[in-house]
C-alpha positions as CSV (number, residue, x, y, z in Angstrom):
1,X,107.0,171.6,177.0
2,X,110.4,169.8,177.5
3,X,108.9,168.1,180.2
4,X,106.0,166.9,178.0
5,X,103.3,169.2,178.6
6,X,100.9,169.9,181.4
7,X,99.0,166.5,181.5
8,X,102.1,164.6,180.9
9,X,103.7,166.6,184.3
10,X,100.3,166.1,186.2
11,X,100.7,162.0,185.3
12,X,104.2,162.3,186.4
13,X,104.3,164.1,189.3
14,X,101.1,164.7,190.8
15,X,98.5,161.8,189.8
16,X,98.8,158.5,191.9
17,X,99.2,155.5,189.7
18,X,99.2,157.6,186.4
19,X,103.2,156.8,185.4
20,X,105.6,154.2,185.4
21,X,108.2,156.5,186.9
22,X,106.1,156.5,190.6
23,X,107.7,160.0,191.1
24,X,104.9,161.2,193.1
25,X,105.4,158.8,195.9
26,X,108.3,160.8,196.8
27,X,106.1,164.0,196.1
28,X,103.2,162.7,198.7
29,X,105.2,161.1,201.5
30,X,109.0,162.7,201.5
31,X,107.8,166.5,200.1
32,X,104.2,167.0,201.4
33,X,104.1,164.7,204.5
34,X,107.8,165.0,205.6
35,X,109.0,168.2,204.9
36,X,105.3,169.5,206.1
37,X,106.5,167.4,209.6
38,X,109.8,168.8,209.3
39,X,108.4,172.5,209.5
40,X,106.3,171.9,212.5
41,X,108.8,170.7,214.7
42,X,111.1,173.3,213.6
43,X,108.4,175.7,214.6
44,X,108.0,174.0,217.9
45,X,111.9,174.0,218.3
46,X,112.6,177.3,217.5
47,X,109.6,178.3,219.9
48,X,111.2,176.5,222.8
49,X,113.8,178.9,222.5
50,X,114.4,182.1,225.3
51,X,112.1,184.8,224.3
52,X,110.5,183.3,221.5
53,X,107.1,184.5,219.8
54,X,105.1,181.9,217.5
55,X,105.3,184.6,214.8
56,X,108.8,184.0,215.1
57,X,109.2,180.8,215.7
58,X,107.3,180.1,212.3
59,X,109.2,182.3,210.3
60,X,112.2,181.0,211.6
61,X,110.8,177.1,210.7
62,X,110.2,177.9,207.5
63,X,113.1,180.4,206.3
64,X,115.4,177.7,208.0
65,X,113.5,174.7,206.0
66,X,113.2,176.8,202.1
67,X,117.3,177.4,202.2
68,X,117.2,173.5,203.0
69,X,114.8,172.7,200.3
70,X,116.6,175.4,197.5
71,X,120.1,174.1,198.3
72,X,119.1,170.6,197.3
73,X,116.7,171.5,194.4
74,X,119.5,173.9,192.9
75,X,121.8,170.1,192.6
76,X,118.6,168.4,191.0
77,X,118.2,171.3,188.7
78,X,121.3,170.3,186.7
79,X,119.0,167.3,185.4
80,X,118.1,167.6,181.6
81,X,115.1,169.7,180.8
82,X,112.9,166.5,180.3
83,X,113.8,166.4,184.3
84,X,113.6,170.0,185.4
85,X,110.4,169.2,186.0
86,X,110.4,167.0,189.5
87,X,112.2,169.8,191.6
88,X,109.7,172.2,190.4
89,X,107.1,170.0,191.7
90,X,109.4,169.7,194.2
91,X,108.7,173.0,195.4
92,X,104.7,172.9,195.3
93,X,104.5,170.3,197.3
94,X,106.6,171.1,199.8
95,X,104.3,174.2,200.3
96,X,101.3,172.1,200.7
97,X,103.4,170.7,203.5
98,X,104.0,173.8,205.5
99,X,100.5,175.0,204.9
100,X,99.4,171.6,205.9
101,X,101.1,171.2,209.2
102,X,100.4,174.7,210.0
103,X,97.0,173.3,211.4
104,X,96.9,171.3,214.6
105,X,94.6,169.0,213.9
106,X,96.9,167.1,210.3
107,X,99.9,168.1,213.3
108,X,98.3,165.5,215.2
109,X,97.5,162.7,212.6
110,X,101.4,161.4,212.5
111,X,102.0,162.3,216.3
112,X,99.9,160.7,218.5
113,X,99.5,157.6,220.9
114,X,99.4,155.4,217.6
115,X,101.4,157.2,214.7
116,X,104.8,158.2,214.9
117,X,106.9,159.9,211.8
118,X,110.2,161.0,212.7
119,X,113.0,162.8,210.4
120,X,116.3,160.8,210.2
121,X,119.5,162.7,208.7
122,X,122.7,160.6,207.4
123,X,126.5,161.5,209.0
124,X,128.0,163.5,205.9
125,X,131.4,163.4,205.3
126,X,134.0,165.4,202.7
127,X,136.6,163.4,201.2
128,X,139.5,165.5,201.8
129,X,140.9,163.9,198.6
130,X,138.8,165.0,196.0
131,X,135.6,166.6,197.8
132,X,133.3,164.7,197.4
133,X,130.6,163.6,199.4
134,X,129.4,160.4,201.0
135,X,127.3,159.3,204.0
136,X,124.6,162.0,203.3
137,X,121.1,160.5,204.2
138,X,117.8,162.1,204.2
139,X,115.4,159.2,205.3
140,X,111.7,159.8,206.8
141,X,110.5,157.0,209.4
142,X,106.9,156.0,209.9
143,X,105.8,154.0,213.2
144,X,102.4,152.7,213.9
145,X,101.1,150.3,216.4
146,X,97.5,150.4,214.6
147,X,96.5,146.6,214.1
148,X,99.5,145.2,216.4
149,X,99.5,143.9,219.6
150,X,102.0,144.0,222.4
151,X,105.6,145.7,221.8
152,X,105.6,145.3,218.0
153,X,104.6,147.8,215.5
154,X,104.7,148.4,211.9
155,X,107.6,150.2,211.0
156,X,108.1,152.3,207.1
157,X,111.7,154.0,205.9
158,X,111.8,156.4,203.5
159,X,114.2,158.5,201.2
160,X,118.0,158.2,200.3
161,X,119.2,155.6,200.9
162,X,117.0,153.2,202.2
163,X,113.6,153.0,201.6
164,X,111.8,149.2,203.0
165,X,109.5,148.3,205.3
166,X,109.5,145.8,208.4
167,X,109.2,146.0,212.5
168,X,109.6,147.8,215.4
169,X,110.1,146.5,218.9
170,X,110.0,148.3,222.0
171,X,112.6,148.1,223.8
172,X,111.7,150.0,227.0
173,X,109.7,153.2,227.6
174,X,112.1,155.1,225.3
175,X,114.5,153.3,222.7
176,X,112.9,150.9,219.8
177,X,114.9,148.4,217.5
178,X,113.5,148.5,214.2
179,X,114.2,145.5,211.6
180,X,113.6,145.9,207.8
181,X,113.9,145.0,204.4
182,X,115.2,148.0,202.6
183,X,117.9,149.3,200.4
184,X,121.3,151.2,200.9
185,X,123.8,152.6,197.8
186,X,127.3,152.5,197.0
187,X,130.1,154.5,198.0
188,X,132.7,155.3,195.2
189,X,135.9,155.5,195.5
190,X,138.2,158.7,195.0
191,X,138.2,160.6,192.0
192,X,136.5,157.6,190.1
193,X,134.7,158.8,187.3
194,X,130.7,158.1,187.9
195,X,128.9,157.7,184.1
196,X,126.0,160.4,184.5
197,X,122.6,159.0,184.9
198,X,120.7,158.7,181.6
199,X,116.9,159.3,182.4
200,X,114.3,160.2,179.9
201,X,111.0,161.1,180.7
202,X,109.3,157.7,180.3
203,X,111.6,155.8,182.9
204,X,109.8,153.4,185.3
205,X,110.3,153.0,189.2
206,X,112.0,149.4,188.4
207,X,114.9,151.1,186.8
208,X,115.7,153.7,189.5
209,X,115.5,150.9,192.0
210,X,118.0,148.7,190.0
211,X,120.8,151.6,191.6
212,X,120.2,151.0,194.9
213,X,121.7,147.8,197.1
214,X,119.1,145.1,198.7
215,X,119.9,145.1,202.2
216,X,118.3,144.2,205.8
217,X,118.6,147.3,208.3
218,X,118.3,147.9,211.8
219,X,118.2,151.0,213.2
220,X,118.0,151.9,217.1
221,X,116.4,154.9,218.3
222,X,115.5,157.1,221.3
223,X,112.3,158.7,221.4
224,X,112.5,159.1,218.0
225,X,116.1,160.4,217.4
226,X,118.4,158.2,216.2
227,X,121.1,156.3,217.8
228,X,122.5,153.9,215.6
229,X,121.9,152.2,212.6
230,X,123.2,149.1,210.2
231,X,122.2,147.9,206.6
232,X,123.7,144.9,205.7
233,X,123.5,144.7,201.8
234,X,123.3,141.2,200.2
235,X,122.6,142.1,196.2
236,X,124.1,143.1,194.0
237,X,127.4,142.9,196.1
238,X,127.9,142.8,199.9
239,X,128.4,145.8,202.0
240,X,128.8,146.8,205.6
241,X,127.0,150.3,206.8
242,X,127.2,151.4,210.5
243,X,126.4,154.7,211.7
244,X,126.5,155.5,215.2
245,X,125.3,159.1,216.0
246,X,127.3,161.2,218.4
247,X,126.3,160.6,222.5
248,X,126.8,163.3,224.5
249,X,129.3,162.8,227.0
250,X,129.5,165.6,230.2
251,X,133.3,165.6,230.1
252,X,134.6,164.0,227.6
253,X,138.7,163.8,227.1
254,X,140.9,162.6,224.3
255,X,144.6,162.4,224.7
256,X,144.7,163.9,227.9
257,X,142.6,167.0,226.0
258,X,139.5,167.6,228.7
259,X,137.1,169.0,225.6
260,X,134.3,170.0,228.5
261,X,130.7,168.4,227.1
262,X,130.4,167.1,223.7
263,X,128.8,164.5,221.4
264,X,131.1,161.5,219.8
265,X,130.0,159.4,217.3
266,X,131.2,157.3,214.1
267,X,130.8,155.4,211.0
268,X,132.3,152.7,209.0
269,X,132.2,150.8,205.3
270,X,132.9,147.8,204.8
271,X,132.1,147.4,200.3
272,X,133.2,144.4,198.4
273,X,133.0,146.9,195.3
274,X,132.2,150.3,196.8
275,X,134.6,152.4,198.3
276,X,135.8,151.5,202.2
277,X,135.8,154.2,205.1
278,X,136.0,154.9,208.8
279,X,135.9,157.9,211.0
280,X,134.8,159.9,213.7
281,X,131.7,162.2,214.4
282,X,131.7,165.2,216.9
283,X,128.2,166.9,217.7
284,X,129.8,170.5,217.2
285,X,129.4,170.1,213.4
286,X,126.8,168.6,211.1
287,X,129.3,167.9,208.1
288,X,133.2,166.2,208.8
289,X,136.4,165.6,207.2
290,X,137.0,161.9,206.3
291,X,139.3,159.8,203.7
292,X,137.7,156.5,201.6
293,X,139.6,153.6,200.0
């Protein structure tokens, strides 16, 4: 009843069209269509494995994906009760998604010769000054050729932070360059104090995209995985975003240090109001140390 009832949360969160808010895009293409994706090839990883059933390669997909999915829906859950609502949704639609792509043939309908929808993860970093993090991304990318001639094809980014549309070209049998309009957030600096958001159940899609930078990105990827990517924000403020994800490198030495085979990447900010930060990125961990400014 704090959420408004049950029509109010069907208009909200399940109903296309029905609210201002448009919280059930997020619901349709990041919960049922991307974490339903990201269960299959989990699945399909975990099956490539040595001695690997598909029993347990699905059990293993979807245990691995529900501690994903309850880590980050315990940090929404600290929302007022008018918004305790959208990770409960949450929650059934991410369900439909692993029912959903449990089946071959909806499997099929984003991986084929003409769709392609790929999971793209940020480079996290702790700020060993106060804790905090920064450089977290969890961004869903569509590619289709349907309707395009030639090396172009439509291209569609979705999630935190960017969300845009714009172009992919092909730039040989395995990488792509993809161009877009899109958006990319603020970094703030050490132990500033952020003002908590203020949302009541009535707020409109216009007002949660007021928080978020304009900027034009281009990302670089390898049959599908990501190799690199820049957002260049022009509004409010300007801001400088690279990520490039580690390469694996047979021998790889620092120092004199031979550190045997291993994955080196980086990042850097560059905010006229944000916070500023550099660093390195090694493959052997998925979350690093880091300073900002």
């Amino acid at each position: 009843e704090e959420s408004g009832g049950t029509q109010s949360a069907l208009d909200k969160e399940f109903i296309p069209f029905a609210h201002p808010s448009g919280a059930w895009l997020p619901n349709y293409f990041l919960h049922l269509l991307g974490e339903g994706m990201l269960s299959r090839k989990l699945q399909e990883y975990y099956l490539s494995q040595p001695n690997s059933t598909p029993m347990q390669a699905k059990i293993k997909a979807i245990l691995t994906l529900v501690a994903a999915q309850t880590t980050n829906e315990v940090v929404e859950y600290e929302l007022p009760w008018e918004q305790r609502l959208d990770p409960m949704a949450d929650f059934y639609f991410n369900l439909a998604g692993i029912i959903a792509f449990s089946f071959d043939e909806v499997a099929r309908l984003l991986s084929n010769e003409a769709v392609d929808y790929y999971y793209w993860p940020g480079q996290p970093i702790i700020d060993v000054q106060d804790g905090a993090l920064f450089n977290q991304g969890e961004q869903y990318y569509f590619r289709s050729g349907l309707g395009f001639d030639g090396s172009y094809q439509l291209a569609i980014i979705s999630g935190m932070p960017a969300t845009g549309a714009g172009l992919a070209y092909k730039l040989d049998a395995t990488d792509h360059l993809s161009v877009m309009f899109a958006t990319d957030v603020s970094v703030s600096h050490p132990n500033e104090k952020v003002e908590a958001l203020e949302r009541k159940k009535d707020f409109t899609a216009s007002e949660i995209a007021e928080l978020y930078n304009r900027s034009l990105n281009v990302y670089w990827d390898r049959k599908g995985s990501l190799m690199g990517a820049l957002a260049v924000s022009y509004d409010p403020f300007y801001q400088v975003s690279l990520n490039v994800y580690p390469q694996t490198y047979s021998q790889l030495s620092i120092g004199g240090f031979n550190l045997g085979e291993m994955g080196i990447g980086g990042y850097l900010i560059a905010s006229q109001e944000g916070a500023n930060s550099l660093g390195v990125t090694f493959s052997f961990s998925p979350v690093m140390l880091g300073l900002r400014r």
